[in-house]
N, C-alpha and C positions, 0 to 999 in steps of 0.2 A: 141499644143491643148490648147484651152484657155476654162477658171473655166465656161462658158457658155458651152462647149462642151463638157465635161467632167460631167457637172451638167445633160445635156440633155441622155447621156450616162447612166449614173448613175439610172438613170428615167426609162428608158428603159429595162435595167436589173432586175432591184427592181418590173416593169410590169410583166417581164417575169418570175422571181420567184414567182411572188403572183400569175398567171395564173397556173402556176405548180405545187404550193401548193393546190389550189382550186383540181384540177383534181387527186393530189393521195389523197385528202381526201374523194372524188366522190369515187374514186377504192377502196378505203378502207374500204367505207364504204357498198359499193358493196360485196365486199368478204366479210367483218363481215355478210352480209345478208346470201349471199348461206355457209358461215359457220354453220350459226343457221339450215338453213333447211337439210343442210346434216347431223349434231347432231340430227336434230327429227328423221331423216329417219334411222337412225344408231340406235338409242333409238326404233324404233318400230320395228326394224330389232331383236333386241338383245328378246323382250318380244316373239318375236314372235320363235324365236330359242328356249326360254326356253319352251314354252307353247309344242311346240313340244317332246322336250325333257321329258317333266313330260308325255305327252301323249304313246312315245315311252316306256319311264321303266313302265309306267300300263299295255301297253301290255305286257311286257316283263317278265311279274307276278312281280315285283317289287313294291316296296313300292307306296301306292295312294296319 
């Protein structure tokens, strides 16, 4: 294999890591996305269990 084919090789690889790098930064950054929005949904999930909650022990003659 001669330093021309080996350099074109070289090239070729170093393409095909910079393309792969590109694309899990794409995914990554995708999942950091539906991270955040399952954290809101999880957050109005939880306010919405307490508000129940305090609603339940008022009925329940419990503290208002």
């Amino acid at each position: 294999m001669t330093i021309d084919e080996r350099l074109e090789r070289l090239t070729e690889r170093h393409e095909a890591l910079t393309q792969t790098v590109e694309l899990m930064n794409h995914q990554i950054a995708q999942m950091l996305a539906a991270i955040n929005t399952n954290s809101e949904h999880i957050n109005a999930l939880v306010r919405i269990a307490e508000i129940h909650e305090r609603r339940l022990t008022t009925l329940e003659g419990g503290e208002q």
